[in-house]
N, C-alpha and C positions, 0 to 999 in steps of 0.2 A: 732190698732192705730187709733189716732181720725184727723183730718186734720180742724186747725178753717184757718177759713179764710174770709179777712176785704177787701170791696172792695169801694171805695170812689170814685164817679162821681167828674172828674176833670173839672173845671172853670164853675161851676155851674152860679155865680154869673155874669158871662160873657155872657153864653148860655143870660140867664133872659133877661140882660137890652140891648144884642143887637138884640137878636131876639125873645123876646119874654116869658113870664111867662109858654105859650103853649109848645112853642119848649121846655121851660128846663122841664113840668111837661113830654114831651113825653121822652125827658133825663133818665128822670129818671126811667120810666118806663122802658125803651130798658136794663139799666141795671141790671133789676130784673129781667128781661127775658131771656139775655144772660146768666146771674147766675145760674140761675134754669135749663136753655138747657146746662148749662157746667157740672154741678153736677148729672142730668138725679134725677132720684130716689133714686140715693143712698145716698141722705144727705139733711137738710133743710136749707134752706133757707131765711131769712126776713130782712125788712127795717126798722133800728134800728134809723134811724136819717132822716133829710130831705133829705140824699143824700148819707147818709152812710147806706152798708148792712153789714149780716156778715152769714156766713155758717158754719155747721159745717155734717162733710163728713167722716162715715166710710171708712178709708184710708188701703191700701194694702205696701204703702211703699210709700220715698220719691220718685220714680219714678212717682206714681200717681200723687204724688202734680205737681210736674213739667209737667207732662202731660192735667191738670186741667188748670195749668198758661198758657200754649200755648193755649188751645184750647180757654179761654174766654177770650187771647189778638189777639188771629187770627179771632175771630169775627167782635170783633170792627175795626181791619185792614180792613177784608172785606167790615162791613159793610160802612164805609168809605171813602174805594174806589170805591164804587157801589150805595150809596145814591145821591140824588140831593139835600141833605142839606146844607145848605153855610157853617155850621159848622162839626169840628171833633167832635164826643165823643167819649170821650177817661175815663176810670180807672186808676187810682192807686190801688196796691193791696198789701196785707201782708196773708203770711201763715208762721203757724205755724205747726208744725207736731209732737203731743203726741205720744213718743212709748209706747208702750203697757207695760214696765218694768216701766215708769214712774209715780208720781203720781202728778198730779195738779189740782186746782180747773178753771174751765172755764173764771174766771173775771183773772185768770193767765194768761192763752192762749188765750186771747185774749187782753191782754195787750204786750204780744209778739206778736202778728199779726200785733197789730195796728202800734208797732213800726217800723217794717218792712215797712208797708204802708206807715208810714213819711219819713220814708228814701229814697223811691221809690217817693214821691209826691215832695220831694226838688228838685228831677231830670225834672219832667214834664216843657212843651212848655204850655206855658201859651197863645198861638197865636191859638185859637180856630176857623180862619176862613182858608175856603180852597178855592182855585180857581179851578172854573167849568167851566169844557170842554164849547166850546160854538157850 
């Protein structure tokens, strides 16, 4: 089974103009890096857009996706609750999961991710700022 999967930096544009071009380019970065320590070695990785990635992950079964989803939205929890940034970054994400009986071309499965990720970015807090401990 193949696992794509879309992950899209939420209020990009918010990051930018309140705190900075720096802050949203280290945005973006945090999210390339949690990507990559969520997938480990066994699938790649890249930034397909300013703010949008997408992966795709030799997959063992829907339990791994789901296991994938925790682990790169428990990051962002943490790191969140333990940064001294004024802001949250936060993801939206889509996966799709090819079973191995199936057959599709990849601009497929990842048009199924992506939709997934819209449905999941309709839900997002658009309120990017946090109150710090003082």
């Amino acid at each position: 089974m193949l696992l794509a999967v879309y992950a899209d930096l939420n209020n990009l544009k918010i990051i930018n103009d309140r705190y900075g071009h720096e802050e949203g380019g280290f945005s973006i970065r945090l999210v390339g890096q949690f990507l990559q320590d969520s997938i480990g070695k066994r699938g790649v990785c890249g930034r397909i857009g300013g703010d949008e990635f997408v992966c795709l992950v030799p997959c063992s079964g829907a339990a791994m996706s789901v296991d994938l989803y925790r682990t790169l939205h428990s990051a962002f929890d943490l790191f969140n609750r333990t940064s001294e940034k004024a802001y949250n970054i936060t993801v939206s994400t889509g996966f799709y999961l090819l079973p191995k009986d199936m057959d599709s071309t990849l601009p497929e499965m990842l048009a199924h991710a992506d939709a997934m990720l819209y449905e999941e970015k309709q839900k997002r807090d658009k309120n990017v700022a946090k109150i710090l401990p003082k």
